[in-house]
C-alpha positions as CSV (number, residue, x, y, z in Angstrom):
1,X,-18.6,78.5,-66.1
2,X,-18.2,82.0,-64.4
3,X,-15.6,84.2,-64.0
4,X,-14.4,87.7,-63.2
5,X,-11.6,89.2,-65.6
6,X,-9.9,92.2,-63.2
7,X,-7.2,95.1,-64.4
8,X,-5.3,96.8,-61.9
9,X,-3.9,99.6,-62.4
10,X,-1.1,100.4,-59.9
11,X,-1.5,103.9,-57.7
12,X,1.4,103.3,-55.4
13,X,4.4,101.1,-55.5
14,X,4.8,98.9,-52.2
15,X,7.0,95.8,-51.3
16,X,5.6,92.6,-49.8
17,X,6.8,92.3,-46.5
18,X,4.9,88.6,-45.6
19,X,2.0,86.6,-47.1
20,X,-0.9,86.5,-44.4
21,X,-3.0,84.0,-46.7
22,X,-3.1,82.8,-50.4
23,X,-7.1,81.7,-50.4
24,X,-9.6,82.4,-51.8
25,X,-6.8,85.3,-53.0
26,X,-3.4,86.6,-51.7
27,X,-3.6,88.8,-48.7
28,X,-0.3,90.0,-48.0
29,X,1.6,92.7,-45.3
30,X,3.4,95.4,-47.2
31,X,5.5,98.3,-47.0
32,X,5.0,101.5,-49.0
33,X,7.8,102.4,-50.9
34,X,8.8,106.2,-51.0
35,X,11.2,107.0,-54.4
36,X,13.9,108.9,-53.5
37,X,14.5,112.4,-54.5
38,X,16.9,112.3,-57.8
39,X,20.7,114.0,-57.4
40,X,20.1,114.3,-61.3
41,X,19.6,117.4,-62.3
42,X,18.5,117.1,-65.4
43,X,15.4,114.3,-65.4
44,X,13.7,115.9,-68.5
45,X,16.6,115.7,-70.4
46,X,17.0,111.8,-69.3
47,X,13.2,111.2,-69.7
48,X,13.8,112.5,-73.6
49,X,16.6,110.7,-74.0
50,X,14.5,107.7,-73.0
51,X,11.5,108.6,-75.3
52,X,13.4,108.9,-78.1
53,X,14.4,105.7,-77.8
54,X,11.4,103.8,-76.8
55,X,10.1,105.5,-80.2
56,X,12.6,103.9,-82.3
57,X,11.7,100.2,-80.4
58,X,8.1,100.9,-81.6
59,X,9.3,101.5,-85.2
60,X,11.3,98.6,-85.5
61,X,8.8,96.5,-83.3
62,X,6.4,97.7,-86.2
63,X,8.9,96.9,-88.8
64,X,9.4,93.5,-87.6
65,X,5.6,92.8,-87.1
66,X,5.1,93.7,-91.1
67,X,3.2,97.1,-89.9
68,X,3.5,100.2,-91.5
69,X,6.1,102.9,-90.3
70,X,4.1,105.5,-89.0
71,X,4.9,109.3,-87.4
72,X,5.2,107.7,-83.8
73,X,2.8,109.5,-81.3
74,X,3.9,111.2,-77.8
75,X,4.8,109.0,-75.9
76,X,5.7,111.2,-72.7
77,X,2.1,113.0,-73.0
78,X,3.6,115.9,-70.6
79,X,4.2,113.0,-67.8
80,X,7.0,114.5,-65.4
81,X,10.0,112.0,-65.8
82,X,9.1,109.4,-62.4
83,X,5.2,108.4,-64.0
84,X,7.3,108.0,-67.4
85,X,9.7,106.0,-65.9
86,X,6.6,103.3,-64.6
87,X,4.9,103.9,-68.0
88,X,8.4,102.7,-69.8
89,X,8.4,99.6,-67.3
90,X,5.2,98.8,-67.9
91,X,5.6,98.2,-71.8
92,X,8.2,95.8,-71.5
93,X,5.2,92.4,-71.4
94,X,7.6,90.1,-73.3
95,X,10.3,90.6,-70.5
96,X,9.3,90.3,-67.2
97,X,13.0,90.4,-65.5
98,X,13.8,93.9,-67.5
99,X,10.5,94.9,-66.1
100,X,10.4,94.2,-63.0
101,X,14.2,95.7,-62.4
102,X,12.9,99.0,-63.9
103,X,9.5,98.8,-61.8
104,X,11.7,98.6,-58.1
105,X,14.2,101.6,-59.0
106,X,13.5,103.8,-56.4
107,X,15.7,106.7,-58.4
108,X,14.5,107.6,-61.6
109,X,17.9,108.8,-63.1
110,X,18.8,105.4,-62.3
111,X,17.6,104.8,-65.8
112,X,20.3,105.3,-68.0
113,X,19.8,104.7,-71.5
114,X,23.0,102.4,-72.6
115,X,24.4,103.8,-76.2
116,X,22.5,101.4,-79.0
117,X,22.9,101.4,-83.0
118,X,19.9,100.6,-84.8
């Protein structure tokens, strides 16, 4: 038996617009989608806000998993805040709805972190 195993890593974020066919593979019609410049002033501040939290759901992600608690790494890696933003969707593999809602934000500060306890 042979097969192919493909990654893709997305470059630009589009919107299907109409399948043209689904064999031997899915050709579609799409529409490039633009994100809109962000009234928020302050994005870095929002984008920090965000990594400190996605560090903390690695720690207890860790915690739960039996791994040891670690000095969590940088997440952000100098990103400005929109790349983050798609980076912070696409760790979210267990929960494709939450995922996909981040992924078609076409405002970055739409993100906003809700207050959490942990």
């Amino acid at each position: 038996m042979n097969f192919s195993l493909y990654f893709c890593k997305g470059q630009e974020r589009f919107r299907v617009t109409d399948l043209v066919r689904t064999k031997p593979y899915l050709v579609a019609k799409v529409t490039w989608l633009q994100d809109r410049p962000s009234g928020e002033e302050n994005l870095d501040e929002l984008a920090n806000e965000v990594e400190v939290l996605m560090k903390e759901v690695v720690r207890l992600s860790n915690r739960l998993n039996g791994k040891l608690d670690k000095e969590s790494q940088d997440l952000r890696k100098n990103q400005f805040p929109t790349p983050f933003s798609f980076f912070i969707g696409s760790t979210f593999e267990g929960a494709p709805m939450e995922q996909q809602v981040l992924l078609e934000l076409e405002d970055t500060a739409a993100i906003k972190p809700k207050t959490m306890s942990f």
